[in-house]
C-alpha beads as a LAMMPS data file, in Angstrom:
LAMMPS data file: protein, C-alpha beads

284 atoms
283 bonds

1 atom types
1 bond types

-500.0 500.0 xlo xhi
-500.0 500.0 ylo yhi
-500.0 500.0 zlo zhi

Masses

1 110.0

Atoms # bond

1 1 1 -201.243 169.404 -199.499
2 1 1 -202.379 169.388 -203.021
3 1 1 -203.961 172.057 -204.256
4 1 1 -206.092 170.057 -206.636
5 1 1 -207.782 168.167 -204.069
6 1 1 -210.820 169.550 -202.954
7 1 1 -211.951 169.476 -199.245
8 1 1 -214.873 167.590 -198.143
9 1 1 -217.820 169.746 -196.232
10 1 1 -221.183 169.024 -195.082
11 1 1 -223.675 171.008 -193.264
12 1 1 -227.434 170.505 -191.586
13 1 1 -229.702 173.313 -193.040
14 1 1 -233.492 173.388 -192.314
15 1 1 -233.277 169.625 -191.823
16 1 1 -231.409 168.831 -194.741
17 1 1 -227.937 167.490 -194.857
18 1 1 -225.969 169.406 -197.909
19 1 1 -222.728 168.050 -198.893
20 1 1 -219.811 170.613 -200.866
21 1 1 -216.877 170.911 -202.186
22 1 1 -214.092 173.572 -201.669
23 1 1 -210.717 174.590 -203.187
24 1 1 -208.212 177.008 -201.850
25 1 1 -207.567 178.238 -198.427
26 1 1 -210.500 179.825 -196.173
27 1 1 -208.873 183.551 -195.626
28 1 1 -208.788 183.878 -199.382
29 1 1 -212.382 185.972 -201.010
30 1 1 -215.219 183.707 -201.218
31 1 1 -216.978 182.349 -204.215
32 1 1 -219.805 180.198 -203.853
33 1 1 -220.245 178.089 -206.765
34 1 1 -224.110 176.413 -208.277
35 1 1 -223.840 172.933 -210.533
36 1 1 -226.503 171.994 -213.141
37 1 1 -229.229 170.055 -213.320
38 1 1 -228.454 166.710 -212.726
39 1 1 -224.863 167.350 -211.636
40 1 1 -223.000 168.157 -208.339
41 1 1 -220.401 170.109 -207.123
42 1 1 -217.548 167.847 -209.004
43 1 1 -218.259 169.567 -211.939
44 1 1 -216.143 172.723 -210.738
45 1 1 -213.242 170.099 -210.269
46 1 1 -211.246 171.172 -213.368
47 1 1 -212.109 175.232 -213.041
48 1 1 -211.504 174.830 -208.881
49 1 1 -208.034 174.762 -208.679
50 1 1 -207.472 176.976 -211.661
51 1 1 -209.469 179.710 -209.241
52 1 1 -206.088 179.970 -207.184
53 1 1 -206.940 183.674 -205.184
54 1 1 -210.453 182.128 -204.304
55 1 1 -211.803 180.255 -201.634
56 1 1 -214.693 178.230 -203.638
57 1 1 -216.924 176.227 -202.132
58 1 1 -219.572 174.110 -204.704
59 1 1 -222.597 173.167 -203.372
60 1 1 -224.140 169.697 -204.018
61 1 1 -227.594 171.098 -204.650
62 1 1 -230.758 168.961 -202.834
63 1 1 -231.468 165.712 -204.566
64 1 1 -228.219 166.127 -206.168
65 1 1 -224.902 164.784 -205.214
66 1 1 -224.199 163.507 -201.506
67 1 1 -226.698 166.171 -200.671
68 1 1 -230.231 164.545 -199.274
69 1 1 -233.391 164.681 -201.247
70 1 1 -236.361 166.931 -200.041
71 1 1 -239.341 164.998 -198.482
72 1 1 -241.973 163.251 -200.826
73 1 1 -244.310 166.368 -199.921
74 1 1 -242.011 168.809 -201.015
75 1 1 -240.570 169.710 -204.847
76 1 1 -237.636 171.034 -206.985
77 1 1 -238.924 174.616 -207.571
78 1 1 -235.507 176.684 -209.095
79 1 1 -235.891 179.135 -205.713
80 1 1 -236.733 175.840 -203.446
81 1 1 -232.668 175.807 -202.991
82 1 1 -232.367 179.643 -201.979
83 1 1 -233.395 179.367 -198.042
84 1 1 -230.779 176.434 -197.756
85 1 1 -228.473 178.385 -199.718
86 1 1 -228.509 181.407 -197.535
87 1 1 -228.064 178.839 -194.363
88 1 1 -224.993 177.602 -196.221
89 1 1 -224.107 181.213 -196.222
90 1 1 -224.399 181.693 -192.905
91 1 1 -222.536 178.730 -191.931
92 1 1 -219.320 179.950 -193.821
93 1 1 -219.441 183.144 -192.131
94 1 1 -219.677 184.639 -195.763
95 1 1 -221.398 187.911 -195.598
96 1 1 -220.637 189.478 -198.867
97 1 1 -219.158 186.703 -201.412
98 1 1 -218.848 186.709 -205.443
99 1 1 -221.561 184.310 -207.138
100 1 1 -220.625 181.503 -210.148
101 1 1 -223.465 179.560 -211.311
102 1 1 -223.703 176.689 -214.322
103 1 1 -227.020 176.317 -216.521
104 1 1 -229.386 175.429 -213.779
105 1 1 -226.919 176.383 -210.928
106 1 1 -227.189 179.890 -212.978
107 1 1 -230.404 180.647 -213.263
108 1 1 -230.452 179.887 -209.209
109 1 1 -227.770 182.080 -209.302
110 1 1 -229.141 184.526 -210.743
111 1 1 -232.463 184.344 -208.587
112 1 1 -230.220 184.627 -205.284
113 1 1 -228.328 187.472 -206.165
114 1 1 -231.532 189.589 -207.566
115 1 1 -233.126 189.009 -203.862
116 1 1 -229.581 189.789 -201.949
117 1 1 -227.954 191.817 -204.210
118 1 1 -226.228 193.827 -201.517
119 1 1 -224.725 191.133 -200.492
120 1 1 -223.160 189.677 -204.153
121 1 1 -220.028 191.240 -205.024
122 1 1 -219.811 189.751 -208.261
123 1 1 -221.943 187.110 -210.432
124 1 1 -220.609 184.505 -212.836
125 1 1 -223.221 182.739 -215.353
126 1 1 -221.664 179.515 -217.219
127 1 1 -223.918 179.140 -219.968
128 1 1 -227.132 179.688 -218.302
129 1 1 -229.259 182.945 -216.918
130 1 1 -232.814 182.423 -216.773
131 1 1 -235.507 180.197 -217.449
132 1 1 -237.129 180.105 -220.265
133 1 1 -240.582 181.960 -220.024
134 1 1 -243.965 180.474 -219.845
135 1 1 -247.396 183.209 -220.355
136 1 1 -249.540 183.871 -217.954
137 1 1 -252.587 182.359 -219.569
138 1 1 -250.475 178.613 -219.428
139 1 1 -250.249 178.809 -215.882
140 1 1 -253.215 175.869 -215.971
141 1 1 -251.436 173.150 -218.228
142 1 1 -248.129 173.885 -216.190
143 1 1 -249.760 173.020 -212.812
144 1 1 -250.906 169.741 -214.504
145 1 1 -247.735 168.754 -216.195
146 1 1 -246.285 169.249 -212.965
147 1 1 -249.012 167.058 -210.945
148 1 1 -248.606 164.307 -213.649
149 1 1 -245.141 164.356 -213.616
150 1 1 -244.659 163.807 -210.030
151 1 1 -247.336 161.443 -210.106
152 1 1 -245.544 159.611 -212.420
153 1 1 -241.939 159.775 -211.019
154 1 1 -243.109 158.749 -207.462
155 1 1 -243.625 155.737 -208.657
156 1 1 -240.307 155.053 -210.423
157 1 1 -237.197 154.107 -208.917
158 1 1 -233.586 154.815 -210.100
159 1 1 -232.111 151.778 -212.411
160 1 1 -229.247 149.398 -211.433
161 1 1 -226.099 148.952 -212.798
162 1 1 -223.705 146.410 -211.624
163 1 1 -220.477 148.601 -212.118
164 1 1 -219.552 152.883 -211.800
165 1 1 -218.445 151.953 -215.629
166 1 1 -221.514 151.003 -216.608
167 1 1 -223.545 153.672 -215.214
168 1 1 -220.910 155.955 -216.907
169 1 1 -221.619 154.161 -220.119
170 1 1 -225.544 154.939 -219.731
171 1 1 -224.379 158.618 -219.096
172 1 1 -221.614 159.571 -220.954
173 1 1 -221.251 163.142 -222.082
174 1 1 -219.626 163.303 -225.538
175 1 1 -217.810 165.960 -225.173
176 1 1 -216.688 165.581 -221.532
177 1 1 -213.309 164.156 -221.072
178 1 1 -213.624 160.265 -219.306
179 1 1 -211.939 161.357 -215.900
180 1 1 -214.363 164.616 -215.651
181 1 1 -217.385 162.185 -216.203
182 1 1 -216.578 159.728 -214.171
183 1 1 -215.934 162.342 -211.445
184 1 1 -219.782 163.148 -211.825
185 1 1 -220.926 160.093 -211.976
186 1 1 -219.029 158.721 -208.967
187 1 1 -220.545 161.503 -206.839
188 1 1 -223.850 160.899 -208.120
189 1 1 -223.591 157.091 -207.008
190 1 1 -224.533 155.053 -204.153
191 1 1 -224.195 151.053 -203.706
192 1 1 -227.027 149.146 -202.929
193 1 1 -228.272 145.488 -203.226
194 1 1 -227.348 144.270 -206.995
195 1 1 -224.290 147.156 -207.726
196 1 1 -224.960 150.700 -207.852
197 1 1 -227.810 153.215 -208.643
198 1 1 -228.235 157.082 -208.705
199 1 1 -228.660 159.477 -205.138
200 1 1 -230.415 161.827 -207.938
201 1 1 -233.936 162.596 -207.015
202 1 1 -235.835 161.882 -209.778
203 1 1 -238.564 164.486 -209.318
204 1 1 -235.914 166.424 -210.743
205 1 1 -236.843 165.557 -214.172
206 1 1 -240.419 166.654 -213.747
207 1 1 -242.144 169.858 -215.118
208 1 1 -242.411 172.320 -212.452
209 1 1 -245.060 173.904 -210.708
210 1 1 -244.648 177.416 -211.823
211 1 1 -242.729 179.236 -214.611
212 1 1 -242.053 183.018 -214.785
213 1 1 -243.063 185.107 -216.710
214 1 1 -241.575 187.336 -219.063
215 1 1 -242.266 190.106 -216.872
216 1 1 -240.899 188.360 -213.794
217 1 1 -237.649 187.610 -215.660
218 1 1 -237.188 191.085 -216.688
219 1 1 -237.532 192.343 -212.993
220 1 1 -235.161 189.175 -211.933
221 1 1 -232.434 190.788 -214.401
222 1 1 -233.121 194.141 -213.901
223 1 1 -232.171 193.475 -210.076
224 1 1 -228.970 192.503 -210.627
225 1 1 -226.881 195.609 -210.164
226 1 1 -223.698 193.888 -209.551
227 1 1 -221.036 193.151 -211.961
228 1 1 -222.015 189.979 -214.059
229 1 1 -220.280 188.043 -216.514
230 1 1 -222.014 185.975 -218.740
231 1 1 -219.673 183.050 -220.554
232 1 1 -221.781 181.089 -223.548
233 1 1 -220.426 178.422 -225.008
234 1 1 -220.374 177.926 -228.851
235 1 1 -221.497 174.817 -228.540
236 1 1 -223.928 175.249 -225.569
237 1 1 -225.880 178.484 -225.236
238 1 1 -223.650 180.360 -227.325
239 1 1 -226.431 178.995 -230.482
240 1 1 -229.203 180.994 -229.002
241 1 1 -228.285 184.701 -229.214
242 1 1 -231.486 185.975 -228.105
243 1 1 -230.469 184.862 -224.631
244 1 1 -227.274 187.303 -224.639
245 1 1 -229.834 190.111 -226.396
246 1 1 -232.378 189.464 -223.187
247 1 1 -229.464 189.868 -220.769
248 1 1 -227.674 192.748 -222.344
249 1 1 -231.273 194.609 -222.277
250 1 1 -231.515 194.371 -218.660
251 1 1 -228.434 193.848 -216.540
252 1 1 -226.447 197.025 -216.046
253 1 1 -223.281 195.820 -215.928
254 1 1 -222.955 192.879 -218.015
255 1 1 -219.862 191.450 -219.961
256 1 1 -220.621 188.709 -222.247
257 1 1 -217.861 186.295 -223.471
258 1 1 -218.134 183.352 -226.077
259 1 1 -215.985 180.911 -225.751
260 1 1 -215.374 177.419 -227.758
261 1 1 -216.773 174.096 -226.480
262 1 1 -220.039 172.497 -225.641
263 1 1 -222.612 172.830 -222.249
264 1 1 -220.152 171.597 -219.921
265 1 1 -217.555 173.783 -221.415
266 1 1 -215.603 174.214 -217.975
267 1 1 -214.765 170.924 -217.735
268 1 1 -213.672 169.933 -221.115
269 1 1 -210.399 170.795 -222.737
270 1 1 -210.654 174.146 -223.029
271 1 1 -211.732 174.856 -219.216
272 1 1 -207.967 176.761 -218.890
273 1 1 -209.368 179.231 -220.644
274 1 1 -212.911 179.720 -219.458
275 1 1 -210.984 180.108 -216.109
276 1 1 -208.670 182.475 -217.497
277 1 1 -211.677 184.652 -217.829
278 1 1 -213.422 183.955 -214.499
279 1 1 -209.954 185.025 -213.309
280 1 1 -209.750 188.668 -214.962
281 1 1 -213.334 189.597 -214.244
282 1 1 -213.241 189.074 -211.351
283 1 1 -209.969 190.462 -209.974
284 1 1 -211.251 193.772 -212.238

Bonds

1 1 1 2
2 1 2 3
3 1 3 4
4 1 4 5
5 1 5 6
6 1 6 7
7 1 7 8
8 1 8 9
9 1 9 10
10 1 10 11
11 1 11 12
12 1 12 13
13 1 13 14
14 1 14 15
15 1 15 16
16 1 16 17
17 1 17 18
18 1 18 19
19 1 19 20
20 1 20 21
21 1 21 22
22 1 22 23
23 1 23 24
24 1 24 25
25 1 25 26
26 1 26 27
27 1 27 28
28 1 28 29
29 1 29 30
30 1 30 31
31 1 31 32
32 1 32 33
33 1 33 34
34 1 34 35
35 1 35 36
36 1 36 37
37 1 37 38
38 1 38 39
39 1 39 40
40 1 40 41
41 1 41 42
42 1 42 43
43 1 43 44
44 1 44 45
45 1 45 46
46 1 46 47
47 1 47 48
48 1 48 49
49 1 49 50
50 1 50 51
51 1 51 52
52 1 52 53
53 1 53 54
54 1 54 55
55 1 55 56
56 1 56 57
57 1 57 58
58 1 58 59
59 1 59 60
60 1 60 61
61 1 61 62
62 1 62 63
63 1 63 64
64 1 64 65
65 1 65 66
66 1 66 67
67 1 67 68
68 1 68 69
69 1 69 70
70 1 70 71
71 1 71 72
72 1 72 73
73 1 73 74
74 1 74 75
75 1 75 76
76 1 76 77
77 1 77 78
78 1 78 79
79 1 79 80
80 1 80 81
81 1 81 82
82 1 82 83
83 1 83 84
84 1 84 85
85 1 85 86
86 1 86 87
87 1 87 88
88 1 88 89
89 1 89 90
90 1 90 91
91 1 91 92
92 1 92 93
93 1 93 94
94 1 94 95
95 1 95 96
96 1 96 97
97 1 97 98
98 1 98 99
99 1 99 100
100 1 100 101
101 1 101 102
102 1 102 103
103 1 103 104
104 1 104 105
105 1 105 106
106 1 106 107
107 1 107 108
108 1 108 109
109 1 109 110
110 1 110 111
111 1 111 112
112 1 112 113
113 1 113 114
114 1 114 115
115 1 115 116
116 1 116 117
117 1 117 118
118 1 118 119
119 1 119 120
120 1 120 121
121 1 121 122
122 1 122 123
123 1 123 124
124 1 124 125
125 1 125 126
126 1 126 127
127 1 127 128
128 1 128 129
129 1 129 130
130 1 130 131
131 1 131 132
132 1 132 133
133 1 133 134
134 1 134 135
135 1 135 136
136 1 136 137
137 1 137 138
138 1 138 139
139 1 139 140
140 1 140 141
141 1 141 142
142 1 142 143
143 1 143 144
144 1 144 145
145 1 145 146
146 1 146 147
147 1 147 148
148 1 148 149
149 1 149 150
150 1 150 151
151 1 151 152
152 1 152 153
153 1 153 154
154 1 154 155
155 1 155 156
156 1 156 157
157 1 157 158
158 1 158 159
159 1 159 160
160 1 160 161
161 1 161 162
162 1 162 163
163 1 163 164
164 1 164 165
165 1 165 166
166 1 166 167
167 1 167 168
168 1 168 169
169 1 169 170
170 1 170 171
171 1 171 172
172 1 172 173
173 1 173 174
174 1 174 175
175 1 175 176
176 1 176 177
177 1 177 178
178 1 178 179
179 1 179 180
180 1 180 181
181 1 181 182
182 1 182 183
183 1 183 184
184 1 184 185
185 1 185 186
186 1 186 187
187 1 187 188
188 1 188 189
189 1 189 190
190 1 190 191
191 1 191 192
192 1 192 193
193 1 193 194
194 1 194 195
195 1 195 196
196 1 196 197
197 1 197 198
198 1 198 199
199 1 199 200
200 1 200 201
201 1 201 202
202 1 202 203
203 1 203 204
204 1 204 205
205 1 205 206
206 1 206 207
207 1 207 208
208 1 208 209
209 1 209 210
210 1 210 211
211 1 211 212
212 1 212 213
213 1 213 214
214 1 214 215
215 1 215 216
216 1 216 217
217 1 217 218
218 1 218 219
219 1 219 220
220 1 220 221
221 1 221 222
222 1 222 223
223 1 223 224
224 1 224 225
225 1 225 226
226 1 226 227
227 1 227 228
228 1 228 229
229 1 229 230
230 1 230 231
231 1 231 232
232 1 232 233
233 1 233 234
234 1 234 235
235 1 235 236
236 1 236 237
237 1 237 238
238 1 238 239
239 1 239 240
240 1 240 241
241 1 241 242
242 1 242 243
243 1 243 244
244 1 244 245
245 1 245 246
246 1 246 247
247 1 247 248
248 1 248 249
249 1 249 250
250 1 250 251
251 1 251 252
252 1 252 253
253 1 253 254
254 1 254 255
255 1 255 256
256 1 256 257
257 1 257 258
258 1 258 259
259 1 259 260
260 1 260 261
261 1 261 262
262 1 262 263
263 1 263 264
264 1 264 265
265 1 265 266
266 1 266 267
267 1 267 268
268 1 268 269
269 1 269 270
270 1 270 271
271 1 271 272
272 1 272 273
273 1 273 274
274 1 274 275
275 1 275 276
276 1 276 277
277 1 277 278
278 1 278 279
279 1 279 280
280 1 280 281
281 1 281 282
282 1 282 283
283 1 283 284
């Protein structure tokens, strides 16, 4: 079998179907493993294998991926994914597991293992902790960006494009390497009538309901007692130091690395590396 090759998984949580990804074999320690916006759980294909002592499993979050998209009703709230998460969880067995998040996937990371910290053995952030805050007293013009934006992307449907290529084209990442793109891409794809078009929900791209507050955010990173490491990318995060100033404030253990490359550092060239340091945290 080759290693490389991840193994298909699906389960049915709280009437949802959620697809994954996994690499290495099941007795090996657990790592559960959160995408970004817009992504899905290919985007740990480069930094997978390189996880060798791991059992990983990457999550195609809802309305991402081969995962299904929540019910017109229902929204894309950044703790919206933790119940399903949990069932997930459960499903694997996994009662105490390490925690590796990217940008969105982080900050939904990072929520999950401030409620069940007990059960997080370690927490890895790629380029991503929080949200940004909103104040209390804009709590009124959030709730109606968010009604007007899902007002607005009801009524849109996902484009066409006669070829993977071409969607690829309309996507392309800069500084992603073709093959990792493609591998995105691909798993964000479906074929319908005319070529191909995007299983991404699109209410993803709307404003949401609720922002923290600074005061939540605090308590959010405050909670996380476990051992957290916190990789920012040069090119990424990395350009906003105030983000590695909040964390160091309030997480207790905390090890902050920067490392060269751009968002989606993990699966560009230099993803050897950021897995190098995945690796030595933790196996500390």
């Amino acid at each position: 079998m080759n290693a490389s090759l991840p193994v298909a998984l699906s389960w049915e949580i709280n009437g949802l179907h959620l697809a994954g990804l996994s690499w290495g074999d099941t007795g090996k320690r657990p790592l559960l493993a959160l995408h970004g916006w817009l992504d899905n759980a290919a985007s740990f294909g480069i930094i997978g294998p390189l996880l060798a002592q791991y059992h990983l499993v990457a999550v195609d979050l809802t309305g991402h991926g081969l995962s299904a998209n929540r019910s017109r009703d229902a929204g894309y709230q950044i703790w919206d994914d933790l119940p399903e998460l949990l069932g997930v969880l459960d499903a694997l067995g996994w009662d105490r597991f390490s925690l590796m998040g990217h940008s969105r996937g982080a900050i939904i990371s990072s929520l999950l293992a401030s409620a069940i910290p007990e059960r997080v053995e370690r927490l890895v952030l790629l380029d991503g902790v929080v949200p940004g805050p909103v104040a209390e007293d804009q709590f009124p013009a959030q709730m109606r960006r968010f009604l007007d934006d899902k007002r607005y992307w009801m009524r849109r449907e996902n484009r066409i494009y006669p070829s993977p290529e071409s969607a690829l084209a309309s996507r392309k990442r800069s500084s992603l390497p073709i093959d990792a793109a493609m591998a995105l891409v691909e798993r964000n794809l479906r074929p319908c009538e005319g070529g191909y078009t995007w299983t991404t929900d699109l209410r993803l791209r709307g404003a949401s309901a609720v922002k923290l507050t600074n005061g939540q955010i605090e308590a959010v990173l405050g909670a996380l007692s476990m051992p957290t490491l916190l990789l920012l990318a040069l090119g990424g995060f990395g350009e906003h130091p105030e983000l590695a100033q909040q964390a160091s404030r309030h997480i207790r253990q905390l090890d902050i690395v920067q490392v060269s490359g751009g968002h989606h550092f993990h699966m560009e060239p230099g993803a050897a590396i950021v897995a190098q340091h995945i690796n030595d945290f933790l196996q500390a």
